[in-house]
TIRO-2110 file (N, C-alpha, C; in Angstrom, 1 decimal):
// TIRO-2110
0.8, -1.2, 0.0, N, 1, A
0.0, 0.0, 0.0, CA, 1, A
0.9, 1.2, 0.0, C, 1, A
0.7, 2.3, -1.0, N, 2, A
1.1, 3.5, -0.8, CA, 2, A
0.6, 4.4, 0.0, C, 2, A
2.1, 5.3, 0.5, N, 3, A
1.6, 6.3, 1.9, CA, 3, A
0.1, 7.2, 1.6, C, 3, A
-0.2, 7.4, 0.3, N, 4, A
-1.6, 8.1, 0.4, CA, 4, A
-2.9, 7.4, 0.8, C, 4, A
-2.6, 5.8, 0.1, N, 5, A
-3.6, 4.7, 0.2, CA, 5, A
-3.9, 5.0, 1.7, C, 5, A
-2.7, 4.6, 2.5, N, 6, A
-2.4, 4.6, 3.5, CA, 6, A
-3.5, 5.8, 4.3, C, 6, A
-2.7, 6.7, 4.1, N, 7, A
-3.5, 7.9, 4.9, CA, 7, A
-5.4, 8.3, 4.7, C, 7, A
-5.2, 7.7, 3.4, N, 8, A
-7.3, 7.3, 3.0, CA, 8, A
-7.8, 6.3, 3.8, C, 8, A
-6.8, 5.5, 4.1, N, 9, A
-7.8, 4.5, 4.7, CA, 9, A
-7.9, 5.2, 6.0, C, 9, A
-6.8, 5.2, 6.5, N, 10, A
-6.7, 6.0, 8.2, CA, 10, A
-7.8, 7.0, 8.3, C, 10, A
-7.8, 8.2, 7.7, N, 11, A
-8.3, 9.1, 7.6, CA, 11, A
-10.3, 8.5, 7.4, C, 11, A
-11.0, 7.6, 6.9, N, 12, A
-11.6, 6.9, 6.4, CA, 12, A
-12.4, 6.6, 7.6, C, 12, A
-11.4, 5.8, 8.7, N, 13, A
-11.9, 5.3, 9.8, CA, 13, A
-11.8, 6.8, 10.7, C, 13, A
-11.1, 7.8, 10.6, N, 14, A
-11.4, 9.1, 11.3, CA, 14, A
-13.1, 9.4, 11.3, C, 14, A
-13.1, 9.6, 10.0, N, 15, A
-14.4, 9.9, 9.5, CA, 15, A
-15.9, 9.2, 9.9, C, 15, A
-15.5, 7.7, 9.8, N, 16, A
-16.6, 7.2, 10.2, CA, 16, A
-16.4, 6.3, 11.7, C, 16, A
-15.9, 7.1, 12.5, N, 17, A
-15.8, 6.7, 14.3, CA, 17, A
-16.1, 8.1, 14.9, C, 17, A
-14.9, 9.3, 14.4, N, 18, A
-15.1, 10.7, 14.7, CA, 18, A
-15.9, 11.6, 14.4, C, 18, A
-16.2, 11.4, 13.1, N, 19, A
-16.8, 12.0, 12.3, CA, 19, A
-16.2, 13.7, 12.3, C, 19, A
-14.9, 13.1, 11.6, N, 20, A
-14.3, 14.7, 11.6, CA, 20, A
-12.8, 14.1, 10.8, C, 20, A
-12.1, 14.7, 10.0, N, 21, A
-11.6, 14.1, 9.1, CA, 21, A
-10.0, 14.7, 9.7, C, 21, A
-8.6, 13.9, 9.6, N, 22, A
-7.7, 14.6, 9.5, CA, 22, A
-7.4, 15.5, 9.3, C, 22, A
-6.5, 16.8, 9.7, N, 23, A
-5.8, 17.8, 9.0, CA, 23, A
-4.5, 17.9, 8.2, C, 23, A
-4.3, 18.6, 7.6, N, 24, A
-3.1, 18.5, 6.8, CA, 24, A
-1.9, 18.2, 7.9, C, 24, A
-1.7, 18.7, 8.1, N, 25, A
-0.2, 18.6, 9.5, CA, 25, A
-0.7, 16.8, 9.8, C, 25, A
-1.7, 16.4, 10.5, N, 26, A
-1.8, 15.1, 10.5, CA, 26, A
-1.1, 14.2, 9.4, C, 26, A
-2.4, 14.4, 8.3, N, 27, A
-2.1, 13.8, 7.1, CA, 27, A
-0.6, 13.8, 6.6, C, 27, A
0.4, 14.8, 6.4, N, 28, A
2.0, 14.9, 6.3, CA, 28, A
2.9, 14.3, 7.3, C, 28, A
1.9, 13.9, 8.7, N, 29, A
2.5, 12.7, 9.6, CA, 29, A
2.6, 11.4, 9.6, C, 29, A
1.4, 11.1, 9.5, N, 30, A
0.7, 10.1, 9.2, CA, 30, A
1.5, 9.4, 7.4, C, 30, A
1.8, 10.3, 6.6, N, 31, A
2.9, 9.9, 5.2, CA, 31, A
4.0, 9.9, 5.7, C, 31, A
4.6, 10.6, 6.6, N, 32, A
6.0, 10.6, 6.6, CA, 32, A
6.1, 9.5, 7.8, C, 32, A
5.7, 9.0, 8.4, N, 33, A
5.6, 7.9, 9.3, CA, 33, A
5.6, 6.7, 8.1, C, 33, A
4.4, 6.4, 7.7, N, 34, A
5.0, 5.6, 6.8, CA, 34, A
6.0, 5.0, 5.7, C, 34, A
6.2, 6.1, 5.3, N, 35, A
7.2, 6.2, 5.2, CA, 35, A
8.8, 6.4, 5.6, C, 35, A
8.8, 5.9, 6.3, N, 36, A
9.2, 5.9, 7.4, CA, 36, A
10.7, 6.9, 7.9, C, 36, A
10.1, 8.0, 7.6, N, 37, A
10.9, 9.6, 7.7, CA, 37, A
10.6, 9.9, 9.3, C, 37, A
11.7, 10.6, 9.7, N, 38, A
11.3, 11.1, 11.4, CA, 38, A
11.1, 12.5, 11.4, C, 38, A
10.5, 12.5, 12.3, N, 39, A
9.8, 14.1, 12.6, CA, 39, A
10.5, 15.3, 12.0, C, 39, A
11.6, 15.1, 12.1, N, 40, A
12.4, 16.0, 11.8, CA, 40, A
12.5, 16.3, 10.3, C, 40, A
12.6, 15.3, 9.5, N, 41, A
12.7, 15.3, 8.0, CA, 41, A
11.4, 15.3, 7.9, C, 41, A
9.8, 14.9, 8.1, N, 42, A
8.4, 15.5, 8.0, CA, 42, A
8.5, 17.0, 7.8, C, 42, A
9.0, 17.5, 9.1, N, 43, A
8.8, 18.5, 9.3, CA, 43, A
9.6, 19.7, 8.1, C, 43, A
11.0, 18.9, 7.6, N, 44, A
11.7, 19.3, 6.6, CA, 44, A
11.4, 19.5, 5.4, C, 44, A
10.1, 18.6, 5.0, N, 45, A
9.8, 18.3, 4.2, CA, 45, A
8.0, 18.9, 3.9, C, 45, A
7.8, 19.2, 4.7, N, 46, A
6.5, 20.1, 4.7, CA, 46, A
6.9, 21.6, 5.1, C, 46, A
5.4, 22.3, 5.4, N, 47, A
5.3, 23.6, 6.0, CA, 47, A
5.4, 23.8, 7.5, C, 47, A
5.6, 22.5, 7.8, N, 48, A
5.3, 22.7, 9.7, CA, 48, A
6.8, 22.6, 10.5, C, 48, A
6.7, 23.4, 11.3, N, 49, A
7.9, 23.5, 12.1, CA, 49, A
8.3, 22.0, 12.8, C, 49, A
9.2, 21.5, 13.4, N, 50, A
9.3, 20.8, 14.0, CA, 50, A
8.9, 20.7, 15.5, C, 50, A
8.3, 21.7, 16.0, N, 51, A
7.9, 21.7, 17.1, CA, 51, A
5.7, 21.1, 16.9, C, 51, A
5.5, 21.5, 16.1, N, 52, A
4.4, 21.8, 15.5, CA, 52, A
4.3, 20.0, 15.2, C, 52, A
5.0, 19.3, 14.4, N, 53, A
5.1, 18.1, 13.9, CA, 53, A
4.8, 17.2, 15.5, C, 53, A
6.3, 17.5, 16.7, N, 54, A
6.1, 16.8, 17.2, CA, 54, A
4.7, 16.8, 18.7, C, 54, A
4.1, 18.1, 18.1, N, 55, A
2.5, 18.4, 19.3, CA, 55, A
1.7, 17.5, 18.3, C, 55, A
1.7, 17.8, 17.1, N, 56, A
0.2, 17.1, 16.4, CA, 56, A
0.8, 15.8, 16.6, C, 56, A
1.9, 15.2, 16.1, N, 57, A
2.2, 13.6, 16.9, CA, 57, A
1.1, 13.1, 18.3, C, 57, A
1.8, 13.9, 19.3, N, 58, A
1.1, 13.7, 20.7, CA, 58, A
-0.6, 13.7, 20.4, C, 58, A
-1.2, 15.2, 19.5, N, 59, A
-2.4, 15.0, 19.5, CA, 59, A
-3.4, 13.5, 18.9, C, 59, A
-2.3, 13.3, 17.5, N, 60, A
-3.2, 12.3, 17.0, CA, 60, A
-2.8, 10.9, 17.9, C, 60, A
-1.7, 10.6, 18.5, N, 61, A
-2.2, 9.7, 19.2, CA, 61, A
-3.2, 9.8, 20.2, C, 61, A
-3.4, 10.6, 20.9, N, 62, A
-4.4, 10.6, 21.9, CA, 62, A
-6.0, 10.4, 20.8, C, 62, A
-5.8, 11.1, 19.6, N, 63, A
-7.1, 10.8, 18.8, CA, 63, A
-7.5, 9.3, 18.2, C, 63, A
-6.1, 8.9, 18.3, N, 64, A
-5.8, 7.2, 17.5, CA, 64, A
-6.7, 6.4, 18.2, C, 64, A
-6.1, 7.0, 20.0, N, 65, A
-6.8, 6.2, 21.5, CA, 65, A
-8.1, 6.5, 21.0, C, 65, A
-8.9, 7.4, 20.9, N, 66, A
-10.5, 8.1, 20.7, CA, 66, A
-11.0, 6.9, 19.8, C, 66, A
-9.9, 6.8, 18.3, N, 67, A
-10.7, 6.2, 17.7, CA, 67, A
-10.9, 4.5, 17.9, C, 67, A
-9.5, 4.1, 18.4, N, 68, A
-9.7, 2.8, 18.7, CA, 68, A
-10.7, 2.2, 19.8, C, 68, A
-11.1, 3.1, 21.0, N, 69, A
-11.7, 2.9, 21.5, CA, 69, A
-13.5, 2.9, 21.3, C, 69, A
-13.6, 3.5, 19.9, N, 70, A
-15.0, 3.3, 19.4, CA, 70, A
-15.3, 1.9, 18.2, C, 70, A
-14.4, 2.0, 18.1, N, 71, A
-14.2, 0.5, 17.2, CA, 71, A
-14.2, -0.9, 17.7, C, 71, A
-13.4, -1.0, 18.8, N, 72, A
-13.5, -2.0, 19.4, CA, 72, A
-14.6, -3.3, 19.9, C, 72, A
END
């Protein structure tokens, strides 16, 4: 699977547990993780600071927790 597949499906299950969809900073985490780039090169590689990369990190895990716990 390619990192966008990737990020559609993720983003997919956002949608239909949260009902609210990724944001960009997410979504360029979420690819560069799969890819398996570190925060630092994400952040190199997008518009977002590296401080910025590593708060939405923390955020979407705690959202991951949200959503896995509606699925289950």
């Amino acid at each position: 699977m390619k990192s966008e597949e990737a990020f559609e499906f993720v983003n997919k299950l956002f949608l239909e547990n949260q009902k609210t969809s990724l944001s960009q900073c997410e979504k360029d985490i979420i690819i560069g993780i799969w890819e398996g780039k570190t925060y630092e090169v994400t952040s190199q590689e997008s518009k977002w600071a590296y401080q910025t990369v590593k708060e939405d990190v923390s955020r979407l895990n705690g959202r991951v927790g949200l959503c896995q716990g509606s699925i289950s």
